[in-house]
N, C-alpha and C positions, 0 to 999 in steps of 0.2 A: 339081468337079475336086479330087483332092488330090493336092498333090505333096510327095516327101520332097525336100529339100534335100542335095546332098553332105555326108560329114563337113568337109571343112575350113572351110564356112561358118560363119561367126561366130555367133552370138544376135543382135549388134547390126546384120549385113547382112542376117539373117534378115527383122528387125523392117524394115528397108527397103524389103526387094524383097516382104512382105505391103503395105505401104503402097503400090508400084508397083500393085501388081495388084487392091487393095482385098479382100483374104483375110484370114481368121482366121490367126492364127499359136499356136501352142506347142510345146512341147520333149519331146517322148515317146519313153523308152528313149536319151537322150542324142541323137535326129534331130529336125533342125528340121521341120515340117511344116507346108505352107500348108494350108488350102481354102478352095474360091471358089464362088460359087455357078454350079446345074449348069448356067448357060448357056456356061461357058467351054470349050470341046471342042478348042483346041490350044494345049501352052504359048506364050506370047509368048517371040517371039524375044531380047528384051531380057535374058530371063533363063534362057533355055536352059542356060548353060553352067552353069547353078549348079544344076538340076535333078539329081537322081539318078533318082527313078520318078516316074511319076505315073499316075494311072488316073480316066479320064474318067467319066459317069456322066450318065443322061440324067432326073435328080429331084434331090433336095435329099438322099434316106437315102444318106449318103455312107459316114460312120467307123461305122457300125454296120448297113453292106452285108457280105453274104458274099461282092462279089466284089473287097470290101475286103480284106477280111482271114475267110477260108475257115474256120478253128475256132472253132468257140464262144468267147467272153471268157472267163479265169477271173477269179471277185472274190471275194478274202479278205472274210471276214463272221468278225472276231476269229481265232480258231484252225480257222474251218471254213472249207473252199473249196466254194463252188457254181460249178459251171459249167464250161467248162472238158470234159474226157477224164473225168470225176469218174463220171460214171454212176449216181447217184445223187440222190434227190428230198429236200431238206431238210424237214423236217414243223416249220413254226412255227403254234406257239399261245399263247393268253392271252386275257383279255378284249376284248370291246370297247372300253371304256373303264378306267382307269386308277380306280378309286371310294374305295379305304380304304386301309393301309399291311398290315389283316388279311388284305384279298381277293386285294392282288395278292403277298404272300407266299405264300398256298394257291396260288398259278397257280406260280408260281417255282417249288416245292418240290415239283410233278406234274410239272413238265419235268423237275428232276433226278432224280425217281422212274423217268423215263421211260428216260433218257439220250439227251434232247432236247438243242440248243445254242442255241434262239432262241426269246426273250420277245416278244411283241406285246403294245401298249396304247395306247390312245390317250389324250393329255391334255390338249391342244388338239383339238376336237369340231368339226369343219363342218358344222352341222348346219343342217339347212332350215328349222327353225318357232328363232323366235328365245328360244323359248317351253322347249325343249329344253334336255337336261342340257349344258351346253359344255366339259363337262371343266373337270378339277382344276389345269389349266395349268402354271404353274412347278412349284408343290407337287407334281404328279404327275409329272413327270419328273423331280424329286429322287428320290422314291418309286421309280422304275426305277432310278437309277442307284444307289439303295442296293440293288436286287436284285443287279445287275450283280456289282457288288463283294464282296455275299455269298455268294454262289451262283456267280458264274462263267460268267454268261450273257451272250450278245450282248443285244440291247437294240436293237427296231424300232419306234416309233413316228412320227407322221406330224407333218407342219408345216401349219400353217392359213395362216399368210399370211408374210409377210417380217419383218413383226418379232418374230418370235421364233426364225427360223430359226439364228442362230449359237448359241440356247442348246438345239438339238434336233442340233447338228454337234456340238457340243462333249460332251452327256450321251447320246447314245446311240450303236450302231455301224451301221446302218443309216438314213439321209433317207426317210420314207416320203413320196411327194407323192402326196398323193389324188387320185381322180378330181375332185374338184370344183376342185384346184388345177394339174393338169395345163397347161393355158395360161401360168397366174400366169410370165412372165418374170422377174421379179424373184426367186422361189424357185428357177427351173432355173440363173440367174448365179450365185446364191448359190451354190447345190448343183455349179457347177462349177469352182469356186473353192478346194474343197474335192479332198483323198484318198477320204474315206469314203462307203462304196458308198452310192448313191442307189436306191431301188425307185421308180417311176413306175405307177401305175395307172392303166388308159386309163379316161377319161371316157366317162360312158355316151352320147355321142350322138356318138363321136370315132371315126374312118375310121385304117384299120390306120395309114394313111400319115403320118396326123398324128398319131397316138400315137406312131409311133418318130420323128416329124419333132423331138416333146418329147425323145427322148432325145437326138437329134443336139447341142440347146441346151447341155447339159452335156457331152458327149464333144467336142463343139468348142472346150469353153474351157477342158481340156486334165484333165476328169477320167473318164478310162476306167471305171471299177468302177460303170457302172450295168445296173438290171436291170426288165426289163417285167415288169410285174403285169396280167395279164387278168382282169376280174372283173366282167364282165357289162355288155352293152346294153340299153340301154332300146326295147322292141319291141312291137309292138301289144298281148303279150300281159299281160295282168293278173293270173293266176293263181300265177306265179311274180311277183319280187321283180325280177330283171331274168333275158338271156338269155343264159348261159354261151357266149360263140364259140368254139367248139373248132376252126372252121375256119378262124378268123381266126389261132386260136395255129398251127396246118399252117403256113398261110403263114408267120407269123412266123420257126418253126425252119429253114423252108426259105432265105425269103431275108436270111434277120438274122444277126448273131453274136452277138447279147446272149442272157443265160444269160434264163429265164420262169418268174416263178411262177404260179401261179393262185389266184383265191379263192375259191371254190365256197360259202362262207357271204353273202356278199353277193349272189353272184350268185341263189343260192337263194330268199332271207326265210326261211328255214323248217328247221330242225334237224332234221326229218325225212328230209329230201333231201341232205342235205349230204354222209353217207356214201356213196350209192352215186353221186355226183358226184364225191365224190372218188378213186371207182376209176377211174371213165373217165378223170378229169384225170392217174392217176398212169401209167393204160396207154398214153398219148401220150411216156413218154419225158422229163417235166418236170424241172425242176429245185429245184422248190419247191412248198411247196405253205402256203397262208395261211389258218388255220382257228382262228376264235372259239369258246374255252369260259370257261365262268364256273363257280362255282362252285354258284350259286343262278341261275339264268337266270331264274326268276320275280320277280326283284327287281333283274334289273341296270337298270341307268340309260338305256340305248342297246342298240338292236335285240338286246330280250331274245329275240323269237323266230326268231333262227337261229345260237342260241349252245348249243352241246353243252354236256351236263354232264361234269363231273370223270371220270367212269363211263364216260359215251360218249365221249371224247377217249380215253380206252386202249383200248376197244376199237374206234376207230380205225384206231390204229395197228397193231392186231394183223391188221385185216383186213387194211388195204393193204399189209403186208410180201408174202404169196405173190402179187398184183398187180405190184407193183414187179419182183420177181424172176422173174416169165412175161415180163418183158420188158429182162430183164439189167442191173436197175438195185437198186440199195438203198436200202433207207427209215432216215433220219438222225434 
């Protein structure tokens, strides 16, 4: 259940009558607002009179139910808005990983070629064989945030575990949480603790339910500007890398209000697949879309093979623009 609180309630009767009732509490748009979990289905009488609305709900996807709140969220990402009336699919790219200060300038300097507004890179690495490149860590998120500042770019990179999360809030404009950290509670408290838009990628062996139950973690501890990343399940089949849900994203837009990117490189393995994955991703009406180029993909560090080259990321973009626009939307 959540309930909005009157205006003349206090903060400090707010913080009470959440302790009454054992609910979340925070202050959104200047109203206080409980939530409880969804076994509760009538307010208590104790605190009727302090209630303004409230709306029941028979699961736990509460704050990022549409029949929460009916529009899509909008989330500033620096000077750009995804989501939201916007009608348009944001197009971010960059490497996989974050490798040299020359590599990831040539990425920067194709986006503003582009007149792209979002950097991707990773510099903490979750990676599976321990054996694996694990990113350039600190050093590589200095390396993004001197793009930032040169160029003028937002800045998306991902957080591996909780201790180094407040230096991944502080240097970049986007939280990425990978699928392999989508559970990690200590990253979502982090992450809602925080203004700055959160992306959430759903883990590959993760039930739609529980991917947005991961967003709920952060939108109930009172930070709104999060955004689902769909980017493949892991499925019987072996020939692809994982299995794009595009049914799973249906549902999402149907019963969610969080704005969706998708990532058709992860989901792929494979740079050959990735373009005409990413027309189908763009013809659903998206709002993002998360795509790996490098400059030399024969030589990058981490999943060289489903990283477009410099070449193929513009032509790209040039496909999916009359895509995007067969379905009344624009390519950013």
């Amino acid at each position: 259940m959540i309930l909005h609180l009157k205006p003349n309630i206090t903060d400090s009767k707010a913080v009470a009558i959440a302790e009454e009732v054992n609910a979340f509490h925070f202050v959104s748009n200047g109203t206080n607002v409980l939530i409880t979990g969804s076994g509760m289905k009538e307010v208590p009488s104790s605190i009727e009179d302090s209630v303004d609305q409230f709306w029941v709900f028979d699961n736990d996807i509460q704050l990022a139910s549409k029949k929460y709140q009916s529009e899509k969220r909008e989330v500033k990402i620096g000077n750009t808005v995804i989501g939201g009336k916007t009608n348009r699919t944001i197009l971010i790219g960059g490497p996989c990983s974050v490798e040299s200060e020359s590599q990831i300038r040539e990425s920067a300097e194709l986006l503003v070629e582009m007149g792209l507004t979002t950097l991707r890179g990773g510099c903490y690495k979750p990676r599976t064989s321990p054996y694996s490149f694990q990113g350039m860590g600190y050093e590589g998120l200095m390396l993004l945030s001197q793009m930032r500042e040169e160029f003028g770019l937002n800045i998306i990179t991902e957080v591996r575990d909780a201790t180094h999360v407040q230096d991944v809030i502080e240097h970049s404009d986007v939280i990425q949480v990978g699928a392999k950290a989508m559970y990690d509670q200590g990253i979502l408290r982090a992450c809602a603790k925080t203004q700055k838009p959160v992306l959430i990628k759903r883990g590959f062996g993760t039930t739609l339910k529980e991917f947005v139950q991961a967003a709920e973690f952060v939108l109930s501890g009172g930070n709104p500007n999060v955004i689902l990343c769909e980017r493949g399940l892991r499925t019987f089949e072996t020939n692809t890398r994982f299995t794009l849900d595009l049914c799973g994203v249906a549902w999402l837009q149907e019963h969610t209000n969080l704005p969706i990117i998708l990532d058709p490189s992860h989901a792929m393995g494979y740079a050959y697949g990735v373009p005409v994955l990413s027309k189908a991703c763009v013809a659903m009406g998206i709002d993002g879309l998360l795509v790996e180029a490098h400059r030399d993909p024969s030589v990058a560090k981490s999943d060289a093979s489903q990283q477009l080259t410099h070449d193929g990321f513009r032509e790209l973009l040039t496909s999916l623009k009359p895509v995007a626009e067969s379905v009344g939307y624009s390519m950013i």
